[in-house]
N, C-alpha and C positions, 0 to 999 in steps of 0.2 A: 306148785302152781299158784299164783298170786290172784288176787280176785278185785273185781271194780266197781268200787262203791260211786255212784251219779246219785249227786243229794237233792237235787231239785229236777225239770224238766227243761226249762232253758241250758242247763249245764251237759245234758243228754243230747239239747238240738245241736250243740256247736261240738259236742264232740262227735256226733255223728257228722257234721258237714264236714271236719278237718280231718277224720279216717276217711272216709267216701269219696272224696275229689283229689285225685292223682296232683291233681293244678293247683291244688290250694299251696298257698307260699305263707309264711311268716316273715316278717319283717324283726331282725334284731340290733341292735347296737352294737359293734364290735367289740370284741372283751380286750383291746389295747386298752387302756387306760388317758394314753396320750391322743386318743383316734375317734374322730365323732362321728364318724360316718354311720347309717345304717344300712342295712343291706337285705335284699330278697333270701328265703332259705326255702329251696323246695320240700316239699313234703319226704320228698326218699333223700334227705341228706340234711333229717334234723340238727345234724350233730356238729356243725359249721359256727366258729364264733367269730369266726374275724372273717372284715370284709374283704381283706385280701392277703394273695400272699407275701405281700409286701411287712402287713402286720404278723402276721401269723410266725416269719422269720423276725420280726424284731423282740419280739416276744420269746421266742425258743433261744435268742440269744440273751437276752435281760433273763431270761430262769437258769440259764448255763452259767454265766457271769456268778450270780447270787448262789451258786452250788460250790462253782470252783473258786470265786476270789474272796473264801473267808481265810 
């Protein structure tokens, strides 16, 4: 089991406000490279980097590419 170090008290208040509120959302940058958009990420689907699936497929093919055409 892994353990969590909070080094100060404001580091404590915002991680307590972004586990506690279902609604709390992040805002990220899309990880296309070619894509500037940012995007809402809800709290239960941290794990989202692109803003769409538009990017999400052009990407899965730019890493298939870069696998199979050496």
């Amino acid at each position: 089991a892994g353990t969590w170090k909070i080094p100060n008290l404001i580091t404590a208040i915002y991680f307590s406000i972004f586990f506690l509120n279902p609604n709390f959302t992040l805002i990220k940058k899309c990880a296309n490279p070619t894509c500037d958009e940012y995007f809402d990420v809800l709290n239960s689907n941290k794990k989202k980097i692109y803003c769409s699936p538009r990017c999400a497929n052009i990407m899965s093919q730019r890493k298939y590419r870069e696998v199979h055409d050496k």
